[in-house]
N, C-alpha and C positions, 0 to 999 in steps of 0.2 A: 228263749233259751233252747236250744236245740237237746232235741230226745235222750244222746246217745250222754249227754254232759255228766257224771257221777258225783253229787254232794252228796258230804260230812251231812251223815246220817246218825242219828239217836233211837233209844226203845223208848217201851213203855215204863219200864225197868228202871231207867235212867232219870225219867221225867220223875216218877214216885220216891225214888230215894231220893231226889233233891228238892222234895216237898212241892211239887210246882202242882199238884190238885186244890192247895189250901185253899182256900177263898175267906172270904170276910164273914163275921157273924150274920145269923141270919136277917137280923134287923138292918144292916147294914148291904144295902144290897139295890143294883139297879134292877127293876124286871126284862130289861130288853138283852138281857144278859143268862135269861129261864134258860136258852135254848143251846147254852155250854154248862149248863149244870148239871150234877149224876144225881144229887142228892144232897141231904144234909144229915150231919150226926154231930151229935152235940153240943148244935145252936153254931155250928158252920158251913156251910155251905162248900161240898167236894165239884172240885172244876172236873166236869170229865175229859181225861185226859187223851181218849182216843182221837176226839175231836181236834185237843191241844195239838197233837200230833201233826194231824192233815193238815191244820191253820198254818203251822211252824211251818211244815212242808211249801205249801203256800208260800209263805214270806219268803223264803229261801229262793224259791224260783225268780220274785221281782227281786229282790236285794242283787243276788247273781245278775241278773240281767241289766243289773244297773253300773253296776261293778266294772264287768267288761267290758264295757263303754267305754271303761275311765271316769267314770263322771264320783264326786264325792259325797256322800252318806252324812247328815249332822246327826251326832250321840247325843241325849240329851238325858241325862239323869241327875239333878239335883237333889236325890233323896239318901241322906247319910250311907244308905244298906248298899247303895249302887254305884256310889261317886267314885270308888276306887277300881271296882270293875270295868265302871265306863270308861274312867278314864285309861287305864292297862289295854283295854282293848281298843280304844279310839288310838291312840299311838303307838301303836305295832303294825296298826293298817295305816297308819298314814292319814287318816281319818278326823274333820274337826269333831269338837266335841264342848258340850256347857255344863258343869260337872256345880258348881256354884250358886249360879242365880241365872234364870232369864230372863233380861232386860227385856222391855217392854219395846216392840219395832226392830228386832235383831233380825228380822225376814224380812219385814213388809217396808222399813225405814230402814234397810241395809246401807244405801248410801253415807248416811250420819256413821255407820255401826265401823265401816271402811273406814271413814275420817277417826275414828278413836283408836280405830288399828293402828293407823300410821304415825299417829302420834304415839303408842305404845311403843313401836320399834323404832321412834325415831331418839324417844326417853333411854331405850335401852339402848340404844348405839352410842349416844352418852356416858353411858354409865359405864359400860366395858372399856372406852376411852377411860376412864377417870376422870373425865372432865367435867362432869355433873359443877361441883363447885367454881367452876371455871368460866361456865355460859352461866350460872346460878346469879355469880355476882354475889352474892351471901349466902353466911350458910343457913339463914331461914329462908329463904326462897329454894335453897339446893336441899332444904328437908322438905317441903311442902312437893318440890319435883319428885321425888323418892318416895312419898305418900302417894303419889298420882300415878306413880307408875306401876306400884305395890296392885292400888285398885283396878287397874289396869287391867293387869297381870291375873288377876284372880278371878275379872271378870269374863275377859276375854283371850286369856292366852289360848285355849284352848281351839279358837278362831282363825288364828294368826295368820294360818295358810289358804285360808277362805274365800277368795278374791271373787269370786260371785255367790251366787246363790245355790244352794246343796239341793241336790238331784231327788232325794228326799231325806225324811228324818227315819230316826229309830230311838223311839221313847219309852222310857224303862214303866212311867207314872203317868198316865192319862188325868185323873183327875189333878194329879198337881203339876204337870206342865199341859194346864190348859190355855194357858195362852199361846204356847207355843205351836199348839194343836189347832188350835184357832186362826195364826196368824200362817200356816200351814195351807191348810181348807182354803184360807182366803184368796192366795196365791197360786194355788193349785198345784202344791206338792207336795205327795202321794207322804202320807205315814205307820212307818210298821209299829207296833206297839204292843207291849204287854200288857194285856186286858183283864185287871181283877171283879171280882163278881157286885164289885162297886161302882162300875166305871160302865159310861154308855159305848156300844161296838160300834155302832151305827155311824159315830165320827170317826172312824180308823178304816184307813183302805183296807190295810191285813193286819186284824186284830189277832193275839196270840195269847188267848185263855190259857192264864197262868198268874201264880203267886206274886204281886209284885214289892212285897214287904219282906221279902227271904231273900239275905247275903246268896245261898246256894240257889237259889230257884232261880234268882236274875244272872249268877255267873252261868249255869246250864241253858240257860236261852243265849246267853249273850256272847259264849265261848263257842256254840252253833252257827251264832250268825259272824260273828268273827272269822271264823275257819270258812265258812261261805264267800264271806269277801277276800278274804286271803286267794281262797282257790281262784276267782273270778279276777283278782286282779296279777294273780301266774301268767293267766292265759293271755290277758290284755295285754302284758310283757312280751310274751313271747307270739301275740298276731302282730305287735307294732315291732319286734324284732325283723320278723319276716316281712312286713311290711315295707321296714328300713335297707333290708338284702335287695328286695323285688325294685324299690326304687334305684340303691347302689346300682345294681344290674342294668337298669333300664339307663340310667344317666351314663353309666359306661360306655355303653352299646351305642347311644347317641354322640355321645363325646368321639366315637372309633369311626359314627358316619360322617362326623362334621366333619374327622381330620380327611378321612376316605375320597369326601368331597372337594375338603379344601387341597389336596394334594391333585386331585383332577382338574381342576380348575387352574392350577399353577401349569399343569402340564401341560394342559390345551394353550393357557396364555404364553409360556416358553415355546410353544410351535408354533404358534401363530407371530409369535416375535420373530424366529429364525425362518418364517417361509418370508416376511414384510422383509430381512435382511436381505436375504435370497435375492429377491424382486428389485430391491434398491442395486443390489451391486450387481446386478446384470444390466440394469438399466442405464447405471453409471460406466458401465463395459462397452457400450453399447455406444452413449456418447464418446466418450473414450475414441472409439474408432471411427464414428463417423467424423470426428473434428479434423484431421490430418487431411483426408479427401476436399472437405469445403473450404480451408484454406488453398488448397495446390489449383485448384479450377480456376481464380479468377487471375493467372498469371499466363496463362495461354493469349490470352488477348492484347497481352503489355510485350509479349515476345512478337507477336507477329506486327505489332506496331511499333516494336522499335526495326525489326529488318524491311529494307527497302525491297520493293518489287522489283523484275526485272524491265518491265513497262518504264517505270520509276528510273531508273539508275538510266534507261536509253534515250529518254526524253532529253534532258543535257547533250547527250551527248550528239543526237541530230539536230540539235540549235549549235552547237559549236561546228559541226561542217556545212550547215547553211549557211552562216555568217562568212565563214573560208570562203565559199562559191562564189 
């Protein structure tokens, strides 16, 4: 991300009124988690939130950085407190999202995950038809498609637009989407996550110590990171606009050489047509005049051989006074 970029910034202020220090009772607690704790009071354990701060700052740097790429973000909070925020903010960015349940291989068995997709949109294309009962053939088979599509739908609608694999996750619940966190790791994409004083950090690339059981604590992280991908995917807007002008331009400008070219190349070949015409009708000028001359030359020799000589014509005529004598 480069230095000069400005993110949707929070206080300390902000984090505390939306409870994001709570943490879990004391008993309830991972220790590799000692080192974002402030303390405890009355058998709870306070997240310090200064830390909170820089972590969130942290995650906001790779999230943006992932953003502007273009590449897309999987939400993933299946926990009652989160699933409406997840879900409100996953579909304003554009963003998939698992707000329900995750199925077991949704990363790492995507291929299968694809193949249930397309069969979801292909039940729904059906269905906006009317024609559910039509391809059904009956209506208990066109109720059991309608149940399958329902399941679908809930499981993975939130996928829909997902056509590979998510650049990375953003997970409200570490210990309860461990497998996703899991299947994450395995694959090697990066996960941000909300890290309560229960949960191990050491599995989360940028872990973000904070409350993860509070409606407010999760929309205050989550309306940060939203507004962060929002901002990051403006500007991917508008480098792939400018990107779209720079090429318009560049094909134009080639478009203007080819005709530039193609228009010189006609020219040359119309003058080299009218110098070849040139060439031809002098040449045919030429016979032209010489033909008159080679006919007229060989009639000199047919005249002097039809008039007699005067040698000729006297010859007779001294055999006729010889013979007299």
């Amino acid at each position: 991300m480069e230095n000069n970029v400005a993110l949707p910034t929070t206080s300390l202020q902000e984090l505390l009124d939306a409870g994001v220090h709570f943490g879990h009772q004391t008993k309830r607690w991972n220790p590799y988690m000692g080192k974002y704790i402030f303390g405890e009071r009355k058998g709870i354990y306070v997240i310090d939130l200064g830390k909170s701060l820089v972590s969130l700052r942290i995650a906001q740097k790779f999230v943006y950085d992932t953003a502007v790429r273009g590449r897309q973000l999987l939400f993933v909070g299946t926990k009652k407190q989160g699933q409406d925020i997840v879900k409100e903010t996953a579909e304003k960015l554009h963003q998939p999202y698992v707000i329900h349940r995750w199925l077991g291989g949704m990363l790492t068995n995507n291929s299968t995950i694809q193949g249930s997709i397309a069969r979801m949109k292909e039940l729904q294309a059906i269905e906006e038809k009317g024609e559910m009962d039509k391809v059904a053939g009956s209506k208990k088979e066109a109720a059991r498609m309608r149940r399958e599509l329902v399941k679908l739908q809930r499981n993975l609608g939130g996928m829909a637009n997902m056509d590979k694999l998510p650049a990375a996750l953003i997970v409200v619940d570490v210990v309860r989407e461990s497998i996703a966190v899991q299947e994450a790791r395995r694959l090697g994409i990066p996960v941000v996550a909300i890290v309560d004083t229960n949960a191990d950090p050491r599995i989360i690339d940028y872990p973000i110590p904070g409350n993860d059981d509070s409606l407010r604590s999760i929309g205050c992280i989550m309306n940060l990171l939203g507004e962060t991908i929002q901002h990051a995917s403006n500007e991917y807007a508008r480098i792939a606009a400018d990107e779209a002008r720079k090429r318009a331009a560049q094909e134009a400008e080639q478009a203007e050489k080819r005709k530039a070219a193609e228009a010189e190349r006609k020219a040359r070949q119309d003058a080299e047509k009218l110098k070849r015409d040139e060439v031809i009708k002098a040449a045919a000028a030429k016979l032209a005049a010489e033909g008159p001359k080679a006919e007229a030359a060989p009639e000199a020799p047919a005249a002097k051989a039809e008039a007699p000589t005067a040698t000729e014509e006297a010859a007779p005529a001294a055999e006729e006074t010889k013979s007299e004598g």
